[in-house]
C-alpha positions in Angstrom: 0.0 0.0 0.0 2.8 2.7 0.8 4.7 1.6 -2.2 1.3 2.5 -4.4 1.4 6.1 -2.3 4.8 6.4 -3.3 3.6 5.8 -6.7 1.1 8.1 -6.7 3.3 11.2 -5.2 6.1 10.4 -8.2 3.5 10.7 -10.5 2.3 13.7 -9.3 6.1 15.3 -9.0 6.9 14.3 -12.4 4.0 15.3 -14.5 3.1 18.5 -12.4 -0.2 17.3 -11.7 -0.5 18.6 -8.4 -0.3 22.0 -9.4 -3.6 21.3 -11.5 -5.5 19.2 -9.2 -5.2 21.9 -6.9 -6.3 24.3 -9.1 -8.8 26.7 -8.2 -12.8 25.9 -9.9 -15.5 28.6 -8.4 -18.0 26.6 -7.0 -21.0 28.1 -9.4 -19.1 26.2 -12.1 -19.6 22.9 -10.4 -23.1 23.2 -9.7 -24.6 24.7 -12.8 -25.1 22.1 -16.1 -24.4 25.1 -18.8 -20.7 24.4 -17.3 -20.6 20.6 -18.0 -21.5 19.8 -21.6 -17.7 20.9 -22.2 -16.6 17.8 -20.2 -19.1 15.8 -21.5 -18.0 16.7 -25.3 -14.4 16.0 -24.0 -15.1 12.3 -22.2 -16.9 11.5 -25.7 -13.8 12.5 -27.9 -11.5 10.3 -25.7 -14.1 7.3 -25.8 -14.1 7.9 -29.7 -10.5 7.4 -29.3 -10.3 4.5 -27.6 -13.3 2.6 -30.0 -12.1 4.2 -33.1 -8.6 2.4 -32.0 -9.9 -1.2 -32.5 -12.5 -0.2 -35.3 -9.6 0.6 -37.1 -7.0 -2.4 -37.2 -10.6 -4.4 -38.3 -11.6 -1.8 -40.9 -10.4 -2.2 -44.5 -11.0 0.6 -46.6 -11.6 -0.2 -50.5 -14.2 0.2 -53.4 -13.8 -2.9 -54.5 -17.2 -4.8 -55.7 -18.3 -8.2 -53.5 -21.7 -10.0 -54.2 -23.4 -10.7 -50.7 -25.9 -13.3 -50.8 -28.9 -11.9 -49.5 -29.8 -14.6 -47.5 -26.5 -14.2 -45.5 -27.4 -10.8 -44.2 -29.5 -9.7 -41.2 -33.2 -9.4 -42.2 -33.7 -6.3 -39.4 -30.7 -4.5 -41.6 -33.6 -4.1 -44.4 -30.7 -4.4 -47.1 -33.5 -4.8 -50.0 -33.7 -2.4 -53.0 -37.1 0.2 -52.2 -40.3 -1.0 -53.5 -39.1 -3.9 -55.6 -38.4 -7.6 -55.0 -35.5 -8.8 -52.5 -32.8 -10.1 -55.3 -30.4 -12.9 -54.2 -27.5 -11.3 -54.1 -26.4 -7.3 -53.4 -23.7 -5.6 -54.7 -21.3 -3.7 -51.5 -18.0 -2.5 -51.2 -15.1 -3.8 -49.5 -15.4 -0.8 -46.5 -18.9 -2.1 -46.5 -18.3 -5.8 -46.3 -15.4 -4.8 -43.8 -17.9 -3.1 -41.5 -20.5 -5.8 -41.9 -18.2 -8.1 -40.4 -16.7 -5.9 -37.8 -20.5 -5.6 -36.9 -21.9 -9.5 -37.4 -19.0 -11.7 -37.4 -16.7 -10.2 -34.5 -17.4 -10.9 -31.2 -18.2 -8.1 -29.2 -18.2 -6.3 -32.8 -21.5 -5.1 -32.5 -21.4 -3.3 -28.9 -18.1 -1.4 -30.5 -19.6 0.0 -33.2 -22.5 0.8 -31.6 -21.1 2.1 -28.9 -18.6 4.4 -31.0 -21.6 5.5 -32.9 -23.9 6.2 -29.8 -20.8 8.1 -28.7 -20.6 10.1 -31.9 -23.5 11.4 -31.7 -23.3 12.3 -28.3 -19.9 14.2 -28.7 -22.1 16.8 -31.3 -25.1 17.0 -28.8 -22.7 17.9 -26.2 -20.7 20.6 -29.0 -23.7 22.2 -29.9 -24.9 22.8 -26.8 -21.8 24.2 -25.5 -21.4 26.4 -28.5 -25.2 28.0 -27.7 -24.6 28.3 -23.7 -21.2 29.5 -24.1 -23.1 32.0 -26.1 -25.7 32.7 -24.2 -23.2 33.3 -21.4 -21.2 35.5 -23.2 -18.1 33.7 -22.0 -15.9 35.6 -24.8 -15.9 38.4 -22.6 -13.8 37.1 -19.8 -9.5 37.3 -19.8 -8.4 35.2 -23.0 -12.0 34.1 -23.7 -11.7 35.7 -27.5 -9.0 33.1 -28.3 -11.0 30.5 -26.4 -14.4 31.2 -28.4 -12.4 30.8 -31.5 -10.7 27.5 -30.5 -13.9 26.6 -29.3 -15.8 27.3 -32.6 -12.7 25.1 -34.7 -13.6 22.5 -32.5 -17.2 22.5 -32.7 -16.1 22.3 -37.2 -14.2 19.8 -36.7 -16.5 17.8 -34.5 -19.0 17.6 -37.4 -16.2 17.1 -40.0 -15.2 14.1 -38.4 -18.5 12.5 -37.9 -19.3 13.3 -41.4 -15.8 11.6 -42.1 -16.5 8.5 -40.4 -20.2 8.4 -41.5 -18.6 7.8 -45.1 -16.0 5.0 -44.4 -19.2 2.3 -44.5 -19.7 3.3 -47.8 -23.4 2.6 -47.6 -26.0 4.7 -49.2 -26.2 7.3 -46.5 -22.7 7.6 -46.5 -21.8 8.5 -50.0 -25.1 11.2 -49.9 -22.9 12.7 -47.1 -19.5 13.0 -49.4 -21.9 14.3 -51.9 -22.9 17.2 -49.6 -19.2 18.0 -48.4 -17.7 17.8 -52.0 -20.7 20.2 -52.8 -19.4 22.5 -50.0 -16.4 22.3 -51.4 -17.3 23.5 -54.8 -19.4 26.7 -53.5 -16.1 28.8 -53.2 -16.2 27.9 -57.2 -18.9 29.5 -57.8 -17.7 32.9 -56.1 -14.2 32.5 -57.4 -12.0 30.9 -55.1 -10.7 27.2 -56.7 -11.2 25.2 -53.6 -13.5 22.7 -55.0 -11.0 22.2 -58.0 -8.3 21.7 -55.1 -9.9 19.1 -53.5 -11.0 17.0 -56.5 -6.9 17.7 -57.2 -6.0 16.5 -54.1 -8.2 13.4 -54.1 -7.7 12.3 -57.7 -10.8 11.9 -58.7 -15.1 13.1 -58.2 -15.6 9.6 -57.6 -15.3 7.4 -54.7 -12.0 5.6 -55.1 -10.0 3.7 -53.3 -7.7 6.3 -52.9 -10.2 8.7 -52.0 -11.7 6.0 -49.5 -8.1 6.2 -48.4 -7.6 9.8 -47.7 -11.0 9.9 -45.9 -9.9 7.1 -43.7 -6.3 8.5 -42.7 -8.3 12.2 -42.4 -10.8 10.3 -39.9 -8.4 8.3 -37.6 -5.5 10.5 -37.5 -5.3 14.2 -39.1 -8.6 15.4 -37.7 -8.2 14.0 -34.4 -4.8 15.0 -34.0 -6.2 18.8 -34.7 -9.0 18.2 -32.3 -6.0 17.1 -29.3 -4.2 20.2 -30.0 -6.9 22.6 -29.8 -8.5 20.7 -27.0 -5.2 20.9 -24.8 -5.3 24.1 -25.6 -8.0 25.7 -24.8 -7.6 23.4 -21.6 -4.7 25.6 -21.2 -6.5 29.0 -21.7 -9.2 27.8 -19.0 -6.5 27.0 -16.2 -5.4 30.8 -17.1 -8.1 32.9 -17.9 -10.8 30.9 -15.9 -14.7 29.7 -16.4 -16.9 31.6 -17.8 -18.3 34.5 -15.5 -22.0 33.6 -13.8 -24.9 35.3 -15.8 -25.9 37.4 -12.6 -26.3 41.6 -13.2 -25.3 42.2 -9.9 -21.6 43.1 -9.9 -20.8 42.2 -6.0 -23.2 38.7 -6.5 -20.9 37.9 -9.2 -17.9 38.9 -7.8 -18.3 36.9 -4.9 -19.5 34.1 -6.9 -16.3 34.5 -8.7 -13.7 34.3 -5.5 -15.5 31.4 -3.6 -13.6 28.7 -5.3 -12.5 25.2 -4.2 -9.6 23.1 -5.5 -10.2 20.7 -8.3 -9.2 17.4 -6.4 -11.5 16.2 -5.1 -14.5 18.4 -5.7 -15.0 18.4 -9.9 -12.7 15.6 -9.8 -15.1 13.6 -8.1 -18.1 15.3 -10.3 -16.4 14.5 -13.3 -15.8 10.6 -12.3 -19.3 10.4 -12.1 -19.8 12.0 -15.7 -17.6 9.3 -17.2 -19.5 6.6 -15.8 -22.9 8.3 -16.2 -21.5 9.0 -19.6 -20.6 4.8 -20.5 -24.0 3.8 -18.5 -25.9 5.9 -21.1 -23.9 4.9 -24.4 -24.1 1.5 -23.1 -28.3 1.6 -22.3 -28.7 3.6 -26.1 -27.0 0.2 -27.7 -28.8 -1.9 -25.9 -32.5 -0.9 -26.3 -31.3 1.6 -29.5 -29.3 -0.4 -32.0 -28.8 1.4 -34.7 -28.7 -1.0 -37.9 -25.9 -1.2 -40.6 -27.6 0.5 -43.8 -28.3 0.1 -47.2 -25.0 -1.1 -49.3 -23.8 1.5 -52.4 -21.8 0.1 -55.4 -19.5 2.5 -57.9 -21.7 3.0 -60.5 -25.3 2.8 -58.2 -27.5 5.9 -57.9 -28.9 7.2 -54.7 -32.3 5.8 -54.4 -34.9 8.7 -53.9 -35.8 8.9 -49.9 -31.9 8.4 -48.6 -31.0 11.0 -46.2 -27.7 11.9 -44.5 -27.0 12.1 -40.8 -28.7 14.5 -39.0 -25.9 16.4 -38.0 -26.4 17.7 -42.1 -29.4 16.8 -42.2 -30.6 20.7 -42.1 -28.2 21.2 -44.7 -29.4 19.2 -46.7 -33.0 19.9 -46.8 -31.9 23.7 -47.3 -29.8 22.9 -50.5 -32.8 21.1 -51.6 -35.2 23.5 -50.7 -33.9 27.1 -51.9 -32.0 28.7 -54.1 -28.3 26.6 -54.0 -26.2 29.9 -53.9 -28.1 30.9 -50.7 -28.2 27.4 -49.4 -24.8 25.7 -49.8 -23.1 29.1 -48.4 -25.2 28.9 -45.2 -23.0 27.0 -43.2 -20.4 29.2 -43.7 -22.0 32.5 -43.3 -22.8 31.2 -39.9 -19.5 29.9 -39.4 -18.2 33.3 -39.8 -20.5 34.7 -38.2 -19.6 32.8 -34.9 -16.2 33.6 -35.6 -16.6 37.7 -35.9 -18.7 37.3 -32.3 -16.4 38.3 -29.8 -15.6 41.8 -32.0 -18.9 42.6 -32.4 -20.1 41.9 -28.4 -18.4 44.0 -27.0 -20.4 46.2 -24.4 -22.6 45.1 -22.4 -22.8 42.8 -19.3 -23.1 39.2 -18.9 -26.5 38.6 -17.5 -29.7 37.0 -19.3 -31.5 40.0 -19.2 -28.7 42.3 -20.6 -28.3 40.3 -23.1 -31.5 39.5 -24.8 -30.2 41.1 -28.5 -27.6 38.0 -28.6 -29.4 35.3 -27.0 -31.8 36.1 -30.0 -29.3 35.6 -32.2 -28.6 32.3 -30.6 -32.3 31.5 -30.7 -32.2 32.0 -34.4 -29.1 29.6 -34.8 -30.9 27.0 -33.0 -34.0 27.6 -35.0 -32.3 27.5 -38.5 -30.7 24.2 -37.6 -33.8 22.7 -35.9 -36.4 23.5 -38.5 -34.0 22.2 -41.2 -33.3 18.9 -39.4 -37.3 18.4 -38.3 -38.2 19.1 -41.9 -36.0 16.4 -43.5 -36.9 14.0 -41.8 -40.6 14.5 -41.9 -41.3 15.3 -45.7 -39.8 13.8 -48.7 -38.0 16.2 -50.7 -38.8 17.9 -53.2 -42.8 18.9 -52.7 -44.5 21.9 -51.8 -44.3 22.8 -48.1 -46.2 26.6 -47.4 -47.0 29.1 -49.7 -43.8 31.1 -48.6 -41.3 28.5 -49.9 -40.3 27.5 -53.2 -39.1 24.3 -53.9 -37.1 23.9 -56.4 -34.4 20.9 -57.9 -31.2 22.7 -58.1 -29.9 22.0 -61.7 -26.7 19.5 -62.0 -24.5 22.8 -62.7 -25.4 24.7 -59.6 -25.5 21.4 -57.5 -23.4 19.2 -58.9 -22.6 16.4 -56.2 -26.4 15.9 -55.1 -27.1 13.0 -57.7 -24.5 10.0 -58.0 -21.0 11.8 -59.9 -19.6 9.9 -62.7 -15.9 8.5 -62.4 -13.5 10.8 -64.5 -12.3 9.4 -67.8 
C-alpha cells in the first residue's frame, strides 16, 4: 500500500499534476449544467479514441465490388432495394463488407460500433450545446475568452467534420449522400471564385469514390482530424487553467464577484463530479446500444445511384434539406455564413454585461441559430423532398450545374 502512495506522489512530482489538481474551480461552475457539456463533449472524444482504435486495425478501406448473398445478411438490416423484390444477391464494397463483419462476425463487434456511434452522436449533442450556452453566457468576454471562443468554434467544425468523415467510411448509401454534400461544400467557393473545390478533387484524384479517395477519408478520420481536435482541445484546456470559467450570468456586480472568489480546489470536488460523468457518460452509451441499435444500412456500389428517400446524418441533415429546398447559392453558403458569423462574435459583443437580461439582443441571435438548424433537421426527416411545403417556400431541384454532387457523380475518364 505505501509503495502505491509512493507511486502516486512520483507521479504527481513528475508530471506536475499537483499543481492542477489543486487548481482553483469557483464553485457556481460545479453546480450549474451550462458548465458541463464541455466535459461531457471531452469524455466522448477520448471514448471515440479508444473505440475508433480497434475499429480501425478491423476496418479495410476499398471500393472494390463483392456480391453478398442476400440470405446471409440480417433481415432487421432491411438491405433490400425500395419498392421492388428482395434479389439474391447485393452488390457492396469492401469498407462495407469490412464493416458488416466488424458488426456480425466479431465478437463483441457489434457493442463497438455501436457504442462508437452512440458516442458520436453524443460528442455533437454535447458541442452544440456548448457552443449556444457558451453564447448565451457571453463567455468571450472574460480574460483570454476571444482566443478560447475561437478555439472553441474550430472544434465544434471539426467535430461535425469528423463524424461526417466516419459516417462515409461504411460506404453505404447514407454515407456516400454525405461525401456528396461536403464535395458540394467544397465547390461553393467555385462558384464565387475561389478554386477550392478544383483543389480538393486535385488533391483526391478523382469526383468519384475511389480507393484512394476512400483512403484519404480514412487517414483524415483516424489521424489528421483528431490529432487537430487534441491540439486545440489541450489548448484551450490551457486557456481555462489561465483565464478561468466563464463569469456567472448574474447583473449584480458584487453577486458575481463573490461568486467568482469562492472557489474550491479541483481534487477532489469536480474531480469527483467528473468521475461520475464518465461513468454516467458509458452507463448511457451502453443503455442507447442496448435498447437503440442502430442498424448497418443500405450497401452502395461504384456505379449505383442514390435511391430517392436516402437521407444523410442528421448532424447535415438541415443542410441538406436547405440545398434542396432554396435557391443553392443561398443554401450551400449557409453553413459558412454562420460559421463566420460565430467567428466575428467576440468583435462585435463588446459592451454590455453578462446577464440574461442584458443580453436579450444575442441570445436572440442564438435563438435563431438553433431555430435555423432545428427546423432544417425536423423538416427532413418528416417530408420527402422535393414537394411543396407553405405558400412562402419555393421548392425547387437545383440544376446539376449549380448542385453538382447531389445525384451519383460519374468517375472521370
Amino acid at each position: 500500500m505505501r509503495a502505491l502512495v509512493r507511486l502516486w506522489e512520483l507521479l504527481l512530482e513528475r508530471f506536475h499534476l499537483k499543481e492542477f489538481l489543486e487548481h482553483p474551480v469557483p464553485r457556481y461552475s460545479n453546480i450549474n449544467p451550462l458548465y458541463w457539456f464541455g466535459d461531457v463533449a471531452a469524455v466522448s472524444f477520448f471514448l471515440l479514441a479508444l473505440t475508433g482504435f480497434f475499429l480501425a486495425l478491423l476496418y479495410t478501406p476499398g471500393v472494390q465490388v463483392i456480391e453478398i448473398p442476400t440470405s446471409a445478411l440480417m433481415p432487421w438490416d432491411k438491405l433490400y432495394l425500395r419498392g421492388e423484390e428482395v434479389p439474391p444477391t447485393l452488390k457492396a464494397t469492401q469498407s462495407y463488407v469490412s464493416v458488416y463483419t466488424i458488426t456480425y462476425l466479431t465478437p463483441f463487434g457489434f457493442v463497438l460500433r455501436q457504442f462508437h456511434l452512440w458516442a458520436a452522436y453524443l460528442m455533437i449533442f454535447a458541442a452544440l450545446v456548448h457552443f449556444f450556452a457558451k453564447f448565451v453566457l457571453g463567455s468571450y468576454k472574460r480574460k483570454g475568452g476571444g482566443a478560447l471562443w475561437l478555439l472553441g468554434v474550430l472544434l465544434g467544425f471539426l467535430t461535425i467534420s469528423q463524424a461526417v468523415l466516419g459516417y462515409i467510411l461504411p460506404l453505404h448509401l447514407d454515407g456516400i449522400l454525405a461525401l456528396m454534400i461536403g464535395l458540394n461544400l467544397f465547390r461553393y467557393f467555385d462558384y464565387i471564385g475561389i478554386p477550392v473545390g478544383g483543389t480538393i478533387i486535385a488533391l483526391l484524384g478523382s469526383n468519384y469514390p475511389t480507393d484512394a479517395v476512400v483512403k484519404i477519408v480514412y487517414v483524415a478520420h483516424i489521424l489528421i482530424v483528431p490529432a487537430i481536435i487534441l491540439i486545440l482541445l489541450g489548448l484551450k484546456i490551457q486557456g481555462i487553467l489561465y483565464g478561468g470559467v466563464s463569469p456567472p450570468p448574474v447583473k449584480n456586480e458584487e453577486i458575481r464577484r463573490k461568486m467568482v472568489e469562492d472557489k474550491e480546489p479541483f481534487y477532489p470536488h469536480r474531480f469527483a463530479l467528473m468521475v461520475g460523468q464518465v461513468f454516467l457518460q458509458i452507463s448511457l452509451l451502453l443503455l442507447l446500444v442496448a435498447f437503440f441499435p442502430l442498424p448497418l444500412l443500405e450497401p452502395w456500389a461504384p456505379g449505383e445511384p442514390v435511391p430517392p428517400g436516402v437521407r444523410p446524418p442528421w448532424p447535415v441533415m438541415w443542410y441538406y434539406t436547405y440545398v434542396k429546398m432554396i435557391d443553392p447559392f443561398i443554401s450551400v453558403g449557409l453553413p459558412i455564413v454562420l460559421v463566420l458569423f460565430a467567428l466575428v462574435v467576440p468583435l462585435l459583443d463588446r459592451k454590455g454585461g453578462v446577464s440574461i437580461s442584458e443580453r436579450w439582443f444575442w441570445i436572440l441571435i442564438a435563438i435563431i441559430y438553433m431555430a435555423i438548424i432545428g427546423y432544417g433537421t425536423v423538416l427532413g426527416f418528416i417530408i420527402e423532398i422535393p414537394k411543396q411545403i407553405t405558400p412562402f417556400t419555393r421548392i425547387a431541384v437545383p440544376p446539376e450545374s449549380a448542385v453538382p454532387y447531389i445525384t451519383t457523380p460519374s468517375p472521370i475518364g
